[in-house]
Backbone bond lengths (Angstrom), bond angles and torsions (degrees), N, CA, C in turn:
res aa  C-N    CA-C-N  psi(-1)  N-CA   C-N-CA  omega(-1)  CA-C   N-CA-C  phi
1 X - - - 1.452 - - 1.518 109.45 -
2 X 1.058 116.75 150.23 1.844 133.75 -179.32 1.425 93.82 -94.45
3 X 1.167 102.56 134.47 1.691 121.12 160.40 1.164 135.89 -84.10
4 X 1.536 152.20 114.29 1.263 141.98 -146.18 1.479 83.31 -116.61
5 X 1.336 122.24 164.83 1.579 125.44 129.87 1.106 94.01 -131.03
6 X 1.447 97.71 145.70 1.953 122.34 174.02 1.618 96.97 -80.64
7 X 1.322 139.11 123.02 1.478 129.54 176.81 1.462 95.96 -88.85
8 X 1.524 118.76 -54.95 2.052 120.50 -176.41 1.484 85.66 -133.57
9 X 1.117 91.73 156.34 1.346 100.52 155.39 1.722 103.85 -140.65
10 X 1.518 114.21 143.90 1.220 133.90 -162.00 1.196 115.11 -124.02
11 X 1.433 116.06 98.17 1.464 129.17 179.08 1.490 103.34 -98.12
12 X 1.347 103.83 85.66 1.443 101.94 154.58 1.397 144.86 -105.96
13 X 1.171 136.56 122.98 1.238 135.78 -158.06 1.945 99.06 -92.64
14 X 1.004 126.75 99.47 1.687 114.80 164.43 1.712 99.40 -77.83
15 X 1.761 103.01 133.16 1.313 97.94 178.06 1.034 115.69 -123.00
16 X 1.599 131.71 -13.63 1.754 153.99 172.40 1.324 100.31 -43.99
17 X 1.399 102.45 70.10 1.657 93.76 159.32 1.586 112.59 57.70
18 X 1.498 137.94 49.95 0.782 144.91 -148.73 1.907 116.31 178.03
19 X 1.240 111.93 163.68 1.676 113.96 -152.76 1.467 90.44 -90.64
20 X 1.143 122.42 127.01 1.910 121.84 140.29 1.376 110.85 2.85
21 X 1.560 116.08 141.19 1.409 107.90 171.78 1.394 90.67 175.04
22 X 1.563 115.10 108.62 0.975 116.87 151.99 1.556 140.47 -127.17
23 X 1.463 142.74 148.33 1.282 155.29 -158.10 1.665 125.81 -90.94
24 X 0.998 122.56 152.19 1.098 133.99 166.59 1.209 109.65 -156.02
25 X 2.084 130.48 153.27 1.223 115.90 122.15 1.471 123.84 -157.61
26 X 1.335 106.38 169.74 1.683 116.44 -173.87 1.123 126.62 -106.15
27 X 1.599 111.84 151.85 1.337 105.96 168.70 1.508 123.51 -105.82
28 X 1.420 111.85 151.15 1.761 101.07 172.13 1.154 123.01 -173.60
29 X 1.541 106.38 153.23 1.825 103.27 -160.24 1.796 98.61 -92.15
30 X 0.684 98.65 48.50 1.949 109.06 -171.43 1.485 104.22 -80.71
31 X 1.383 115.33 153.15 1.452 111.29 -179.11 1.954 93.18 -81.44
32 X 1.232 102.91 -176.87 1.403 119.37 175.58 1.294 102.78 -52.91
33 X 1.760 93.83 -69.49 1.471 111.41 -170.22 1.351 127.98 -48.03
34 X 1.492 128.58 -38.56 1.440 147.25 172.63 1.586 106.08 -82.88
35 X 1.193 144.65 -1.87 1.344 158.65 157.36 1.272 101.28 -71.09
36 X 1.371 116.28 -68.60 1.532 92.93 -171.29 1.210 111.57 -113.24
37 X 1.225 125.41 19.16 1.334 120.79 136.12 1.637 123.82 -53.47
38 X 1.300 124.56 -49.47 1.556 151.92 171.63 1.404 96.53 -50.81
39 X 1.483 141.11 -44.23 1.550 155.33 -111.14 1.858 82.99 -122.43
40 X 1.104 98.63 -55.41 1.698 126.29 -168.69 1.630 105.05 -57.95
41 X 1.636 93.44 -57.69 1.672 89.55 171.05 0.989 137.93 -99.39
42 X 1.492 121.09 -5.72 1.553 111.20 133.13 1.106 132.97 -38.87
43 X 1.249 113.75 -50.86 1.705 116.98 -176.83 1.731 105.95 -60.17
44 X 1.319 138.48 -70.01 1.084 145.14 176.01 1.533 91.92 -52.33
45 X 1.289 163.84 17.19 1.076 125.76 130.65 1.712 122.35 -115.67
46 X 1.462 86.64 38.37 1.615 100.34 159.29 1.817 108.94 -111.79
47 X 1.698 88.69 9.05 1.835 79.95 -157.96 1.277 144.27 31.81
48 X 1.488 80.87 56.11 2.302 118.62 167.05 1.578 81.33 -82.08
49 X 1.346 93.50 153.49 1.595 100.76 154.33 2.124 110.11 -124.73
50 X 1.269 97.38 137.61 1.293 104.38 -176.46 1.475 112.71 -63.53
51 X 1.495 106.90 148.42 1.647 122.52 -170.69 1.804 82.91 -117.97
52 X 1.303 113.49 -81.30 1.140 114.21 -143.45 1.665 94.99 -123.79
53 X 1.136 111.07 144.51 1.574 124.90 172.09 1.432 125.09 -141.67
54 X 1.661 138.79 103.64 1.042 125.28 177.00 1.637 100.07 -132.82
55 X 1.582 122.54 179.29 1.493 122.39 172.16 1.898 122.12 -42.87
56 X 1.404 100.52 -26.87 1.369 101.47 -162.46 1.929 102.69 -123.67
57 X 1.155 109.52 18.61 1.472 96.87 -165.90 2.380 87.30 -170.17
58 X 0.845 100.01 138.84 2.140 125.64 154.22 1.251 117.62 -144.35
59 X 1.414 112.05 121.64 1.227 124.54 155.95 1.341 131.09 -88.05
60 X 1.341 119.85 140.57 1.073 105.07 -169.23 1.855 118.21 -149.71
61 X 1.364 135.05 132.21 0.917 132.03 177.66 1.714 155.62 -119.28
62 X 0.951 122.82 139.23 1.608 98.50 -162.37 1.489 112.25 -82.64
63 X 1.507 118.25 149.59 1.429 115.63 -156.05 1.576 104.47 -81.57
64 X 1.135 115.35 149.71 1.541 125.22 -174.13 1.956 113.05 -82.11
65 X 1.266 114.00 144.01 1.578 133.56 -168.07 1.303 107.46 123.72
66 X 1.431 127.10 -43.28 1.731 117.11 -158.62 1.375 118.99 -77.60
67 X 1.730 96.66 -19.47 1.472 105.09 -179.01 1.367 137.31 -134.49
68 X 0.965 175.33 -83.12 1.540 162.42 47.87 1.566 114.92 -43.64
69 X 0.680 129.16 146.57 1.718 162.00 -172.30 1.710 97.73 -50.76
70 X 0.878 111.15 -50.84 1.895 132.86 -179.37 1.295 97.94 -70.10
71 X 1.475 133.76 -69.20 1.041 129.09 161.88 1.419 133.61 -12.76
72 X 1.155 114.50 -76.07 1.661 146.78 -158.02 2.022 87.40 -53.84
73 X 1.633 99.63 104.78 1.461 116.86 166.35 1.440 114.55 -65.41
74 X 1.344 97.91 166.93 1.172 120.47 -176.01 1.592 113.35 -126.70
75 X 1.125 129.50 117.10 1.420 119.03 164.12 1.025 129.37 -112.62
76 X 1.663 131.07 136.90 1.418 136.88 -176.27 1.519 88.61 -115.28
77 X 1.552 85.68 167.38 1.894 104.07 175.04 1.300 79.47 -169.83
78 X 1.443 102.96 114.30 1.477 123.11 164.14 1.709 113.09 -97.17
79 X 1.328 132.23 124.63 1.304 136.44 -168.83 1.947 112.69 -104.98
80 X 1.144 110.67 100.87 1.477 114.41 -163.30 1.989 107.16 -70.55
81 X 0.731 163.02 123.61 1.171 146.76 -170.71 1.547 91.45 -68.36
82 X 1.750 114.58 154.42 1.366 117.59 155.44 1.310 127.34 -66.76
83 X 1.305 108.56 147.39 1.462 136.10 173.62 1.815 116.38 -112.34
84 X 1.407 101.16 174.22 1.288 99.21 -164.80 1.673 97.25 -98.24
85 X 1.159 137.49 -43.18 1.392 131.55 140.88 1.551 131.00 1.20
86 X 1.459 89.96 -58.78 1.783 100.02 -164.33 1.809 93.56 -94.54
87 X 1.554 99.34 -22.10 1.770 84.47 -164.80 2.044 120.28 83.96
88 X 1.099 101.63 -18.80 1.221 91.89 -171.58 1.973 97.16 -166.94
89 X 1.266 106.57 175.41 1.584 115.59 173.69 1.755 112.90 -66.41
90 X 0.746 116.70 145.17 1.771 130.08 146.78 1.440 106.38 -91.99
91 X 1.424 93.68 134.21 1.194 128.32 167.39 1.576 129.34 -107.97
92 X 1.570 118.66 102.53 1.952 103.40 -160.01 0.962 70.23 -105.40
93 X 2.053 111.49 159.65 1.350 150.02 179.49 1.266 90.12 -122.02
94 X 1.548 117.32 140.60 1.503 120.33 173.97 1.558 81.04 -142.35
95 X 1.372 130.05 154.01 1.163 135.70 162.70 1.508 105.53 -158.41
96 X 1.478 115.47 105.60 1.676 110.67 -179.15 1.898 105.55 -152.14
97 X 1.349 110.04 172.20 0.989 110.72 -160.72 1.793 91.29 -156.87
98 X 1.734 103.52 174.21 1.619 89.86 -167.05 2.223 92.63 -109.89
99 X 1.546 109.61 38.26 1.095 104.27 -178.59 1.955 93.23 -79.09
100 X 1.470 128.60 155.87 1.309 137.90 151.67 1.413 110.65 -54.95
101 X 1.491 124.47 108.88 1.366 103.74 159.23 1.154 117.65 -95.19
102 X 2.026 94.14 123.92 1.797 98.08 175.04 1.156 97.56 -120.36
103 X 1.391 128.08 28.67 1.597 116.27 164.72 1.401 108.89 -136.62
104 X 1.418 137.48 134.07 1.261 135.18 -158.80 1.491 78.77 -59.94
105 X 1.544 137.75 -98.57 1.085 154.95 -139.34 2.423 95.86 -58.34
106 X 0.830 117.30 90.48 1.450 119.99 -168.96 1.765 114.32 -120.66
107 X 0.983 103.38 171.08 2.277 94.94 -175.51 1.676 97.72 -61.99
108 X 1.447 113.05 -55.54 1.258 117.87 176.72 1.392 119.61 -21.12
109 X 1.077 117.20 -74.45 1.511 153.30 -163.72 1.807 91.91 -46.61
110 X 1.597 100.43 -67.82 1.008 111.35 163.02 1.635 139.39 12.98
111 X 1.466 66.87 -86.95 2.006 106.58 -169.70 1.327 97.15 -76.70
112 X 1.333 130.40 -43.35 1.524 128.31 173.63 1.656 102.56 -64.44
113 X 1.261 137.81 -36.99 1.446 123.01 -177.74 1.388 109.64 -56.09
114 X 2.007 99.69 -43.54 1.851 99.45 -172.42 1.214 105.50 -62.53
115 X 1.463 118.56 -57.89 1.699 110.00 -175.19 1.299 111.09 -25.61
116 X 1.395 97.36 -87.95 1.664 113.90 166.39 1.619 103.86 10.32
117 X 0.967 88.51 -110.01 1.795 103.20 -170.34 1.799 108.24 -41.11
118 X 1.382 117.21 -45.47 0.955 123.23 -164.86 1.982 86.73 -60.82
119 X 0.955 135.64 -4.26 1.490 102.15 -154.28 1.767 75.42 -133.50
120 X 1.173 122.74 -15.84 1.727 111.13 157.12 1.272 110.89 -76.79
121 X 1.005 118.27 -49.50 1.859 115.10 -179.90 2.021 97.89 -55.37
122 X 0.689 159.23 -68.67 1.579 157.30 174.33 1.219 94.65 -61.11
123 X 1.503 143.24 25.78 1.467 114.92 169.20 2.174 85.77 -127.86
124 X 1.400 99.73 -9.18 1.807 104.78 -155.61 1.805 84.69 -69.40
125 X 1.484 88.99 161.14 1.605 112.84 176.96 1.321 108.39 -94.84
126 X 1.086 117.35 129.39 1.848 152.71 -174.69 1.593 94.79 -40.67
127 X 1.292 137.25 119.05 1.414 140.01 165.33 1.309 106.55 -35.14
128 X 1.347 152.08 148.12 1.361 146.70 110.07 0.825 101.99 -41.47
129 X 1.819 94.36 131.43 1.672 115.57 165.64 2.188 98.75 -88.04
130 X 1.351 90.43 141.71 1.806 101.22 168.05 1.233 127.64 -110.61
């Protein structure tokens, strides 16, 4: 298993007349390859379906019927290459959509909690067995 640490994580809501959008990101000494492999199956087990996939960037989207049109998120995961500074890659979480958020708790919000977790749970380190 790959190890993430969350350093902040940034829940920001922009609300000025403007779409949902909220942030996260991680750090990690992960190879490329096991990054977005990890990246990949998080997403499919939020049942996003993938748009776009390259070394440095996944897109990703939630499938259309369950919700309104405005609704329906969007997810990026931008992949920073490592540096000698950080020790390892950054990982940005973008998750937004062009619904208004006028309620803290919103679909948006939502879908960024599942990511969220969904992409710490596939990033967490394997229990020792005793």
């Amino acid at each position: 298993m790959i190890r993430v640490f969350v350093d902040v994580e940034l829940c920001e809501c922009i609300s000025v007349f403007s779409m949902a959008r909220y942030t996260n990101f991680f750090m990690t000494g992960a190879s490329s390859e096991e990054i977005n492999h990890a990246l990949v199956g998080a997403l499919a087990a939020c049942n996003l379906d993938l748009v776009y996939q390259d070394p440095v960037c996944i897109v990703a989207k939630e499938k259309a019927g369950k919700v309104p049109f405005a609704q329906l998120a969007t997810i990026e995961l931008l992949i920073s290459p490592p540096t000698v500074e950080s020790g390892g890659s950054k990982i940005d979480l973008v998750v937004k959509n062009e619904e208004l958020p006028l309620r803290m708790q919103n679909h948006c919000k939502e879908v960024f909690s599942q990511v969220n977790q969904a992409i710490t749970e596939a990033h967490a380190p394997s229990p020792v067995a005793s």
